[in-house]
N, C-alpha and C positions, 0 to 999 in steps of 0.2 A: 314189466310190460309184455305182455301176448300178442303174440304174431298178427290179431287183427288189428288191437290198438296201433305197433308199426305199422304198417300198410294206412292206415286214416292219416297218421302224423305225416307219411309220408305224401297222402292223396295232398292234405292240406296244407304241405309246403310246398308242392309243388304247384298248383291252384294258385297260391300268394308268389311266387317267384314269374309268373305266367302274367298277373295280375300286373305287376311292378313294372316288369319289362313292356309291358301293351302302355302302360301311365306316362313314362319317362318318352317312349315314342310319338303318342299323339301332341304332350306338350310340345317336345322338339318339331314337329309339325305347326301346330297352331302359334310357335314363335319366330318362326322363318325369316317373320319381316315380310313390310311390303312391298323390294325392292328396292331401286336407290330412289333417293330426292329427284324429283323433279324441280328442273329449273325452267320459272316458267318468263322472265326478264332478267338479264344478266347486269351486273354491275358496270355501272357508267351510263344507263341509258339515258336520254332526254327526249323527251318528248315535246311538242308544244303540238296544244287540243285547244282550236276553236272555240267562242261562244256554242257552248248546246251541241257540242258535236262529242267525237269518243275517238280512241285506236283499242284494238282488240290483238290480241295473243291465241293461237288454238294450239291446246295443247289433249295430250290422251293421258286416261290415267289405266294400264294396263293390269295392273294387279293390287287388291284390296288387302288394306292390313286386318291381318287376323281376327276376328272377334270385333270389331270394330266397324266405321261408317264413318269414324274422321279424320283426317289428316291437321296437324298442324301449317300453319302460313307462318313463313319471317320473310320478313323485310326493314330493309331502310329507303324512306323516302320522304322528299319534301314537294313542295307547287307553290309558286307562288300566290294563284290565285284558290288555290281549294281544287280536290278532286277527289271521285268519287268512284272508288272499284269493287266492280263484280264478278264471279263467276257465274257463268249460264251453261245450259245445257245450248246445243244446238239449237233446238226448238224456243227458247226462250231469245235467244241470242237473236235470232231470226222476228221475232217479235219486235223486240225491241230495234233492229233497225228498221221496221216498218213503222212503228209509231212512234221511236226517240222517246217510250214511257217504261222505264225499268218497274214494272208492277211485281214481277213474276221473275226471282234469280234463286240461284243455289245458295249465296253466299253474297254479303256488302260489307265493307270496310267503315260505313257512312260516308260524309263529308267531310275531309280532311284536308290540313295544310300541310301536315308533319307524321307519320308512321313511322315507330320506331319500335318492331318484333324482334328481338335482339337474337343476333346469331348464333350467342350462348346457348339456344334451343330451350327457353322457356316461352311455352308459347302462352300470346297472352289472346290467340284467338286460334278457333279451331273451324277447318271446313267440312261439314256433310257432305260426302262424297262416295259413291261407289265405282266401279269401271266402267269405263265411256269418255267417251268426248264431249270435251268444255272449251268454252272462250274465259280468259280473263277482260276485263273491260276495264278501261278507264274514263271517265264517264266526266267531261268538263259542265258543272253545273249552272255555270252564270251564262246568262243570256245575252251578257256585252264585253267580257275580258277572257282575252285568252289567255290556259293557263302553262304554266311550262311545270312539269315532273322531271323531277332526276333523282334516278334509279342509285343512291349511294351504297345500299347493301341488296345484292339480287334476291330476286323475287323467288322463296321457293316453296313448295308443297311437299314436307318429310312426311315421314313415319311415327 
């Protein structure tokens, strides 16, 4: 091997050693994580929601997971009567208590009696979301029973 072919091998190990080290950097970057869990109802809550009426949660979400737009939801919960939760942006939240019409939210659980996202972190639903501020809503759909919610496993928005 001749002095120039050394000097190439040497260009082009160095080029791949430069190469490897800038790869191994941006990943540990782009895996950081997006912080801790947000917990957006804590365990034991109860609630009780009027016919047609709601109670809201605001909560912020400060920093977005990598590569990503959604966060998982767990929770455990039950109502006697059915309930029904949303995330909204502020502007939507606003909306919706001016006309009690959820048209327009980030995110619905539907209408339930029983939610059970289990803490093991399998999530069996995911929410779109980037950084900003949200309400969660819990949203009593009947128009003649009040419903009572208790909060058995807290409400939260991982990673």
């Amino acid at each position: 091997m001749n002095y120039r072919q050394r000097q190439q091998l040497r260009k082009s190990a160095l080029i791949l050693a430069v190469f490897v080290v800038l790869s191994v950097i941006v990943w540990t970057l782009l895996n950081i994580g997006c912080g801790p869990d947000i917990t957006l109802v804590p365990t034991g809550t109860v609630l009780s929601i009027q016919p047609g009426q709601h109670s809201s949660y605001s909560f912020t979400i400060t920093k977005a997971p990598p590569l990503e737009t959604t966060r998982p939801i767990y929770m455990t919960l039950s109502a006697n009567n059915g309930v029904v939760l949303y995330i909204m942006t502020p502007s939507q939240f606003a909306t919706y208590n001016s006309t009690n019409s959820s048209s327009s939210y980030v995110w619905t659980s539907g209408q339930a009696t029983s939610i059970n996202w289990p803490p093991e972190r399998v999530p069996d639903s995911v929410v779109a979301v980037s950084t900003g501020p949200y309400y969660l809503v819990f949203a009593n759909p009947s128009t003649s029973l009040t419903t009572t919610v208790t909060v058995s496993q807290q409400i939260v928005l991982s990673c």
